[in-house]
MIKOLPA-178798 format. One record per residue: residue in one letter; x, y, z of N, C-alpha, C in turn. Coordinates in steps of 0.02 Angstrom, whole numbers, plus 50000, padded with zeros to 5 digits. Atoms other than C-alpha are relative to their C-alpha. Example, Ala and Ser with C-alpha at 12.3 -4.5 7.8 and 13.67 -1.06 7.14 Angstrom:
2
[rec 'a',[50045,49941,50000],[50615,49775,50390],[50045,50060,50000]]
[rec 's',[49958,49941,49997],[50684,49947,50357],[49961,50055,50037]]
END
This chain:
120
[rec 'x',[50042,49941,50000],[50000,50000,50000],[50045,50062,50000]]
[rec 'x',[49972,49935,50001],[50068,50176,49944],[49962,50038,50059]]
[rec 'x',[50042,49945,49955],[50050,50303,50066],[50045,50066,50008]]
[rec 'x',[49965,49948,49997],[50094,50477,50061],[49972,50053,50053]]
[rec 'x',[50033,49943,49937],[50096,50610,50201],[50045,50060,50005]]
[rec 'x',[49988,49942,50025],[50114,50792,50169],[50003,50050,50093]]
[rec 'x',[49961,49962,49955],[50194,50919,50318],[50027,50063,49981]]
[rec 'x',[49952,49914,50019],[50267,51092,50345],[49966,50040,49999]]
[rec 'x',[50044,49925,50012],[50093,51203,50316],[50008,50029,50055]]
[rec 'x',[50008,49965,49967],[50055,51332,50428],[49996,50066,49979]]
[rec 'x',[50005,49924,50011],[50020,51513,50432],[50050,50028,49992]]
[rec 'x',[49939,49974,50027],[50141,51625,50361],[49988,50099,49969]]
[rec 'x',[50044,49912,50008],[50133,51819,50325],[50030,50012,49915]]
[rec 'x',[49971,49965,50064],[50155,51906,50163],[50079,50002,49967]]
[rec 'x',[49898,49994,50021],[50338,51862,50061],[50012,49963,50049]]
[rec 'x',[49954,50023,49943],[50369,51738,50209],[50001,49932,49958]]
[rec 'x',[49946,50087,50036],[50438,51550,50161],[49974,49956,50052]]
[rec 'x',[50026,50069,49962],[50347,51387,50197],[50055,49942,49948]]
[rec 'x',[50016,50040,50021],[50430,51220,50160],[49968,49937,49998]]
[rec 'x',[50050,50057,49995],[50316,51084,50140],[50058,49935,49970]]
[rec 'x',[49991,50052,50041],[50369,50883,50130],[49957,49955,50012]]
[rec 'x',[50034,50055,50008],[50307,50731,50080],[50035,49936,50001]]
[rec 'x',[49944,50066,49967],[50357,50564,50159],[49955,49969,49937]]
[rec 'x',[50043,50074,50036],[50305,50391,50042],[50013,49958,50027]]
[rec 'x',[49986,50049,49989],[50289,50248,50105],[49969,49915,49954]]
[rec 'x',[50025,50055,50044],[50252,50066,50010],[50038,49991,49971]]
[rec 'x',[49982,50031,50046],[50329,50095,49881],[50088,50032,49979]]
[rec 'x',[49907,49945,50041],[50552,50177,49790],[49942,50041,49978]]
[rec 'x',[49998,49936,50064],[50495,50330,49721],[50044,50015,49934]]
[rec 'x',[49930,49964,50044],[50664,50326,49632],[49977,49994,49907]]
[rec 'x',[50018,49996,50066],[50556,50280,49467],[49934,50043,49968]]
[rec 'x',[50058,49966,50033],[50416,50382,49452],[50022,50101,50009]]
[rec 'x',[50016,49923,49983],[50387,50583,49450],[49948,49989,50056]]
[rec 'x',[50055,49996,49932],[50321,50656,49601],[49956,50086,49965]]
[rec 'x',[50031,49937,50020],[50190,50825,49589],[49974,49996,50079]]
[rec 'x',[50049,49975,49955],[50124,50925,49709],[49936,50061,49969]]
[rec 'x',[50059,49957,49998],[49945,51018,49689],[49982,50031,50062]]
[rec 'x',[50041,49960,49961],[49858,51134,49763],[49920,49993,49986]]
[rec 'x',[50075,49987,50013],[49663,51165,49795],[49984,50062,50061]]
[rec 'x',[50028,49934,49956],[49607,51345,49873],[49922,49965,50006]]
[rec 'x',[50065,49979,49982],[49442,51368,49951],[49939,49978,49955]]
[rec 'x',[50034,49978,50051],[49308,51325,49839],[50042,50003,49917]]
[rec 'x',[49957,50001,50070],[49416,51306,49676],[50036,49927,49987]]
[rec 'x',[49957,50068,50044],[49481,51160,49564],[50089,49978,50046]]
[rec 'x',[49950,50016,50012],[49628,51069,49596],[50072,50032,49964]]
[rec 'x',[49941,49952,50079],[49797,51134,49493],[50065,49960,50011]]
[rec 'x',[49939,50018,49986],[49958,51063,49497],[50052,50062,50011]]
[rec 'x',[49957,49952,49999],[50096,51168,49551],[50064,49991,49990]]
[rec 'x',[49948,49998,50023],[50252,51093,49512],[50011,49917,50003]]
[rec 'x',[49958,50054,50019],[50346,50918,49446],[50072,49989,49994]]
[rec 'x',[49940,50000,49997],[50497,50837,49463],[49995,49920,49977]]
[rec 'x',[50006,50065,50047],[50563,50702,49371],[50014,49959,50040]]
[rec 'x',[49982,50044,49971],[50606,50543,49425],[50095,50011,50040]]
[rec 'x',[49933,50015,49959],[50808,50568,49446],[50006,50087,49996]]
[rec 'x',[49994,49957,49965],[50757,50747,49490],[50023,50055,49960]]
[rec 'x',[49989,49948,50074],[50823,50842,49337],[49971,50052,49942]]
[rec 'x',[50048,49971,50038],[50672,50892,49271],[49958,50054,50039]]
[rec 'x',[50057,49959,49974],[50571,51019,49365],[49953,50041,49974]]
[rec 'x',[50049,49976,50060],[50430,51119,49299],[49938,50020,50073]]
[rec 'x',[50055,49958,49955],[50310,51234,49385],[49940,50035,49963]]
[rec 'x',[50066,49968,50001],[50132,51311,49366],[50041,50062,50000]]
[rec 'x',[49979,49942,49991],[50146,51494,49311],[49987,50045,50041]]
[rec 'x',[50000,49954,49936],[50099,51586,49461],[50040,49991,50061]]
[rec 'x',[49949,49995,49942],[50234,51504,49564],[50066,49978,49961]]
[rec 'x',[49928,50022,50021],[50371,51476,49448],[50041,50059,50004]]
[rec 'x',[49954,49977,49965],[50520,51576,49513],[49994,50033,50089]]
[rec 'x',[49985,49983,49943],[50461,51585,49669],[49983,49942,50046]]
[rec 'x',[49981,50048,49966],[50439,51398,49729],[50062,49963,49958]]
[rec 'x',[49949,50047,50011],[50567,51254,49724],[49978,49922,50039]]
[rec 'x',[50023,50064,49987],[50520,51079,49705],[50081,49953,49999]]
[rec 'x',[49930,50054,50019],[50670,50933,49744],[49990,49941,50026]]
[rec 'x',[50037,50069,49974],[50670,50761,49812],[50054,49975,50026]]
[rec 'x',[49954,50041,49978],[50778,50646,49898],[49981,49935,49984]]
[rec 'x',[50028,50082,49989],[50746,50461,49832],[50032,49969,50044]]
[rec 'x',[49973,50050,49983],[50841,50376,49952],[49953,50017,50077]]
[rec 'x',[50016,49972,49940],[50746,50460,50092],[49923,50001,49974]]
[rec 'x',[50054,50028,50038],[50592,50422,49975],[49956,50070,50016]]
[rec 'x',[50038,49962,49977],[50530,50612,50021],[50003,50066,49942]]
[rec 'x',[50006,49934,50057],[50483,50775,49894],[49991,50044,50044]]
[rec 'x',[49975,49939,49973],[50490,50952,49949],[49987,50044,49967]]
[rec 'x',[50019,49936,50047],[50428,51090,49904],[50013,50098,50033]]
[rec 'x',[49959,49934,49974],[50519,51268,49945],[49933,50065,49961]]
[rec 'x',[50051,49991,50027],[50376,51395,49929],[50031,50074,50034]]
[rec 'x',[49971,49922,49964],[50458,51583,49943],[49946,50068,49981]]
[rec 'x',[50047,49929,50002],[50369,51761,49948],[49924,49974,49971]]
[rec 'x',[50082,50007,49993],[50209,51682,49974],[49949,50082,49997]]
[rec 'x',[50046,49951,50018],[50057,51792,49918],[49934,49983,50006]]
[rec 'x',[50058,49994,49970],[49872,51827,49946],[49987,49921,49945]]
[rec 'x',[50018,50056,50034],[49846,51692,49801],[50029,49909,50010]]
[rec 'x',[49948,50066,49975],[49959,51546,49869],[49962,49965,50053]]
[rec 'x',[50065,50044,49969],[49821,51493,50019],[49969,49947,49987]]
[rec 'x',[50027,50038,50023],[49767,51328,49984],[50030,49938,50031]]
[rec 'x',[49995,50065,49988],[49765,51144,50029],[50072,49973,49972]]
[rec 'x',[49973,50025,50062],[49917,51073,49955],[50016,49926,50014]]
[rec 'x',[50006,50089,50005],[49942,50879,49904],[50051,49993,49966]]
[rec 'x',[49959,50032,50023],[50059,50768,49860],[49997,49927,49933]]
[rec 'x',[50020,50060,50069],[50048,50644,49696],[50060,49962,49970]]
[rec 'x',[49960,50055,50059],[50125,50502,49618],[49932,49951,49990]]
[rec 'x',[50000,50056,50036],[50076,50368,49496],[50046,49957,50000]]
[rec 'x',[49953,50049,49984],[50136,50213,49558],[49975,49934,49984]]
[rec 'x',[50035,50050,50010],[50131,50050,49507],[50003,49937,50060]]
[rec 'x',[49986,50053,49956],[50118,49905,49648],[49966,49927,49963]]
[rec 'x',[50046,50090,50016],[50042,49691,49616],[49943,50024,49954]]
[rec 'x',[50077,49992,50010],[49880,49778,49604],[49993,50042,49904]]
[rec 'x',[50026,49969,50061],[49918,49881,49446],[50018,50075,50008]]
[rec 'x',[49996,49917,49993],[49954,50074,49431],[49945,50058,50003]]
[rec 'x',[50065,49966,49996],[49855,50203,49500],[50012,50067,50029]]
[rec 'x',[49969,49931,49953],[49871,50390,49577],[49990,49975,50068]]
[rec 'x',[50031,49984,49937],[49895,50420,49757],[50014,50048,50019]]
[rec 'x',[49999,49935,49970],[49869,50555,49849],[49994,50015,50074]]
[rec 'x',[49988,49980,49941],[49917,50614,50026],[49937,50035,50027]]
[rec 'x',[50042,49980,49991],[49806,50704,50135],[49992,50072,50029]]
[rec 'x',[49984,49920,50014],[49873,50880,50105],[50002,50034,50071]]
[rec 'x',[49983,49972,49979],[49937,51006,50205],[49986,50072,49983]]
[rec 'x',[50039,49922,50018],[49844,51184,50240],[50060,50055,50004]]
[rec 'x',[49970,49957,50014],[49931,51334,50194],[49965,50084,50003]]
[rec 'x',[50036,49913,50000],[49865,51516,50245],[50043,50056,50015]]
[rec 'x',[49965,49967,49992],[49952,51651,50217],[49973,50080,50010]]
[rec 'x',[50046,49974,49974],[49897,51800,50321],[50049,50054,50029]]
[rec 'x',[49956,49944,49928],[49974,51966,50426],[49959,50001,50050]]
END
């Protein structure tokens, strides 16, 4: 059984720096991409940034690309997400994702996110 568990939210003021991680357990991460999403209030889902499997690849949503930082440690099987000069729009649930395959077959899982409010 995959299981992922997401850490680090908390309140934070205007331009201040959260990082959020995400433990896995079940299964190596060292072959898949990991993502983290977000979901505000009342609003869709979104992804906010990817990282490849051996970590080389990163790639962000345009409202936080140059100002988070996604990385990973496979051996420590955990992702990370560096989230700087937080803004009124950054508030939101955020989750952790992989597509993993175990016996059963490949399937998403998803953690059970970590709140993020960013507030003076």
């Amino acid at each position: 059984q995959v299981q992922l568990e997401e850490s680090g939210g908390g309140l934070v003021k205007p331009a201040g720096t959260l990082t959020l991680t995400c433990e896995i357990s079940g299964s190596s991460i060292g072959s898949y991409a990991m993502y983290w999403y977000r979901q505000p209030p009342k609003k869709a889902r979104e992804m906010v940034a990817s990282i490849s499997s051996d970590g080389g690849r990163p790639d962000y949503a345009d409202p936080v690309r140059g100002r988070f930082l996604i990385s990973r440690d496979n051996a420590k099987s955990t992702v990370f997400l560096e989230m700087n000069n937080l803004n009124e729009d950054d508030p939101a649930r955020y989750l952790c994702n992989v597509f993993a395959f175990t016996s059963s077959g490949g399937q998403d899982y998803w953690g059970q996110g970590t709140q993020v409010t960013v507030s003076s």
